[in-house]
N, C-alpha and C positions, 0 to 999 in steps of 0.2 A: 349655237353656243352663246351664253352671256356674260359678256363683263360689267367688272366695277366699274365708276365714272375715274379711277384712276388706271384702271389696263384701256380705256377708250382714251384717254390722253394720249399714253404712250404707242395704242397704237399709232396714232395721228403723228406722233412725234418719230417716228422710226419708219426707216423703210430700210427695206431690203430688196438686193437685184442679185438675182443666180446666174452665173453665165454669162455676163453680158458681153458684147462683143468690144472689140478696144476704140472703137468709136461711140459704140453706148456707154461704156466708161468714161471715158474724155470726157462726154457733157457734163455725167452722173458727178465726176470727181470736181471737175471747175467748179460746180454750179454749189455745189456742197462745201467747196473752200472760200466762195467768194460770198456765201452766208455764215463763215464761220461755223460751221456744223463739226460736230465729231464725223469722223469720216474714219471707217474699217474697211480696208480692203487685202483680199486674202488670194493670192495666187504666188505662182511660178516670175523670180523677177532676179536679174543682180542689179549690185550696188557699187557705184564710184564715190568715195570721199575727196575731200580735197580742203584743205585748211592749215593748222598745224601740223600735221601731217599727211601721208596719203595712203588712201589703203584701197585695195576691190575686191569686192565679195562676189565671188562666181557663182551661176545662176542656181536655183533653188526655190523651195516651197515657202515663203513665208509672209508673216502679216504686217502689213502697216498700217500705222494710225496716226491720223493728223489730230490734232483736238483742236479743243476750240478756241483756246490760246495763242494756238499756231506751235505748240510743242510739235514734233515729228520724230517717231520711233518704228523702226525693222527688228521684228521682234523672229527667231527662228522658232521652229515649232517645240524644242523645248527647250532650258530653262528660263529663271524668269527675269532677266535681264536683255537688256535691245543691243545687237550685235552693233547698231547704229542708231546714232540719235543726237537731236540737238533738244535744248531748254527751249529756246525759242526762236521762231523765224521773224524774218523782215520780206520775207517774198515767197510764193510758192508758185509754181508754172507748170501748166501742165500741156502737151502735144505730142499727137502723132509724130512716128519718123518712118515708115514702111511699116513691118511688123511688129513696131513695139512702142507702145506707150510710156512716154517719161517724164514722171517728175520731178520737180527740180526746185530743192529745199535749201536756202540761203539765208544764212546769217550774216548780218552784217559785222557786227565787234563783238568779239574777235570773228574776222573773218572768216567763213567757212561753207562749204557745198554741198548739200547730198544731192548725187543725182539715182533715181531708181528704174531701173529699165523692167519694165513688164512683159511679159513674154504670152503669158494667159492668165485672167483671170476669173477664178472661181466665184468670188460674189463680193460684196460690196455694202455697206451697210450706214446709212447716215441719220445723222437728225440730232438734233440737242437736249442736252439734257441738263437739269438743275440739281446740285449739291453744294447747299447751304450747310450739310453736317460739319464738325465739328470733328478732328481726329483727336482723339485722347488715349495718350500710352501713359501708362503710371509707371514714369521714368524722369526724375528730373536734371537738368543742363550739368548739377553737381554729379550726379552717379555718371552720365554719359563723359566727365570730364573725366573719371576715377577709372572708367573700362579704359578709356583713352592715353590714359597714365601709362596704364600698366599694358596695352595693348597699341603702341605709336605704328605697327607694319598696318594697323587700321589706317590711316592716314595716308604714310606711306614710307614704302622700305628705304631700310635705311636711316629713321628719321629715331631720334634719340631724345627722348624729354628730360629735361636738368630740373624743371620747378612747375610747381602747379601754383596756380595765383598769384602770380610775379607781380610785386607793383612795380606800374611802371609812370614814372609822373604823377597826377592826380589818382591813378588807376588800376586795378588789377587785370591781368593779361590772365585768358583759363590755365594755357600751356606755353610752357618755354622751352625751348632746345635746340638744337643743331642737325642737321642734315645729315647726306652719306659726304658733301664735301664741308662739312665744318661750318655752312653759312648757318648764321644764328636765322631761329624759326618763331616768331611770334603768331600764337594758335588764339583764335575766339571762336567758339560753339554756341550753335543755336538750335534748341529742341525741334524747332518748327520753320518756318521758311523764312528766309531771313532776307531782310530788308534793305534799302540803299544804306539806312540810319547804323545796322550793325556793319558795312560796310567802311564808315566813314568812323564808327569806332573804331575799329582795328585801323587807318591810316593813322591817326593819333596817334595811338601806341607806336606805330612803325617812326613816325616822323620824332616822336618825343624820347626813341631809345637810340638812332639816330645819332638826334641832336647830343647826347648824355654820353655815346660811345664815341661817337665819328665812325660807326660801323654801320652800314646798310645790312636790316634783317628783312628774311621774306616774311608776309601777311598772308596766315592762309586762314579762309575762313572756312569752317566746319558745319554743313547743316545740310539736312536729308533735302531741299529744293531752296531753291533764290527765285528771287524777281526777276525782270527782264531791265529795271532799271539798276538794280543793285549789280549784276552783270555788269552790264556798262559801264558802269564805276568804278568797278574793282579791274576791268579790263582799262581803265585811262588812268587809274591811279597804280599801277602797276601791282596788283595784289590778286592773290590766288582765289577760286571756290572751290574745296575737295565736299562731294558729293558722301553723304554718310546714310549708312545701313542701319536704321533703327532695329530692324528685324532684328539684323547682326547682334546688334550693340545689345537688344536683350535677349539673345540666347547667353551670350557672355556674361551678363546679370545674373541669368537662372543656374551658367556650370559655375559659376566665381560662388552664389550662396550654397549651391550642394558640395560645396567646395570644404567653404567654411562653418555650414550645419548654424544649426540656432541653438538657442539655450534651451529648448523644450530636449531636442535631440540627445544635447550633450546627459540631460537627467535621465532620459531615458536609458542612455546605455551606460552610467553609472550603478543602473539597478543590476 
């Protein structure tokens, strides 16, 4: 068989192990986290949380994936969301304990633990990979404010928007409102991953409506991924990240305009 000089890269870049036994794993998975490699591994494993809360996932078929970042997600075999997962680590460990190999995924701030117990696994898959692309949804921060308006249980339930573009100070704020317990809610949205810098935005606002009410509101920033310092930030500055579904946000574009039809529509069924 012959490849392109781009399938002979990626061979080179990929490997794969079927079966491997839990001490050929142990090396396979160190060796691949301590090169920062993406790392897929798929077998029979449960799961202990431990952070803000605590949860355990009893044992099962499913996949994890460390990337190269240090993100870590257990993803179960179907839908497409991780039953568990952190943005990003500060440590990852991995060792034998009799019959089960476990790793041990730890975030520093806010504090938090996955431990995964492996029981057998099926194969294993490493190597890095480069993506320089670019994502482009033709959706901008205004319409994502507008679904958001008129859809706040996005966010989260409970949560009730008073004003869109509130100035606040020098500033406009995307969304204003109140909780399920009355506390006022200052919202900033960001299309794309958002930064220490939109972080340190919304403290402003938080400290500058504050200062203006004598009322502490919470700062919850809006946007489909963060940084790992912007995290840190909003976790010492006392300020929220809610995690947002673009996917979501434009099916709700697509039923909001079949919704309200176009003007082509509207002449059409005037005929």
């Amino acid at each position: 068989m012959k490849y392109s000089k781009n399938e002979l890269l990626m061979v080179k870049l990929i490997k794969t192990y079927l079966n491997p036994t839990l001490s050929e794993a142990l090396e396979i998975i160190s060796k691949a986290v301590s090169n920062k490699e993406l790392t897929i591994i798929v077998g029979e494993c449960s799961v202990d949380y431990q952070g803000r809360s605590e949860s355990r996932l009893t044992p099962g078929e499913r996949v994890i994936i460390i990337k190269q970042d240090g993100a870590f997600l257990v993803h179960r075999p179907t839908g497409y969301s991780p039953v568990n997962w952190q943005p990003t680590t500060s440590i990852i460990e991995t060792r034998l304990d009799r019959d089960k190999l476990i790793i041990m995924a730890v975030r520093r701030k806010p504090r938090e633990t996955i431990w995964v117990y492996l029981m057998r696994i099926y194969a294993i898959i490493t190597g890095k990979l480069i993506d320089n692309g670019e994502f482009i949804m033709y959706m901008d921060e205004h319409e994502i404010r507008d679904i958001l308006y008129e859809h706040p249980e996005l966010i989260e339930d409970g949560l009730k928007i008073m004003e869109k573009e509130k100035k606040i100070g020098e500033g406009y704020a995307d969304l204003f409102g109140v909780d399920a317990r009355k506390t006022p809610v200052i919202i900033e949205i960001k299309r794309v991953t958002a930064t220490r810098e939109a972080i340190l935005q919304l403290y402003n606002y938080v400290q500058t409506y504050q200062r203006q009410t004598g009322v502490k509101p919470r700062g919850i920033l809006v946007a489909p991924t963060i940084t790992s310092s912007a995290i840190e930030s909003a976790y010492k500055l006392g300020l929220e990240w809610k995690e947002i579904n673009l996917q979501k946000i434009w099916k709700y574009k697509k039923d909001r305009n079949r919704k309200h039809g176009t003007l082509f529509d509207f002449f059409k069924n005037e005929k």
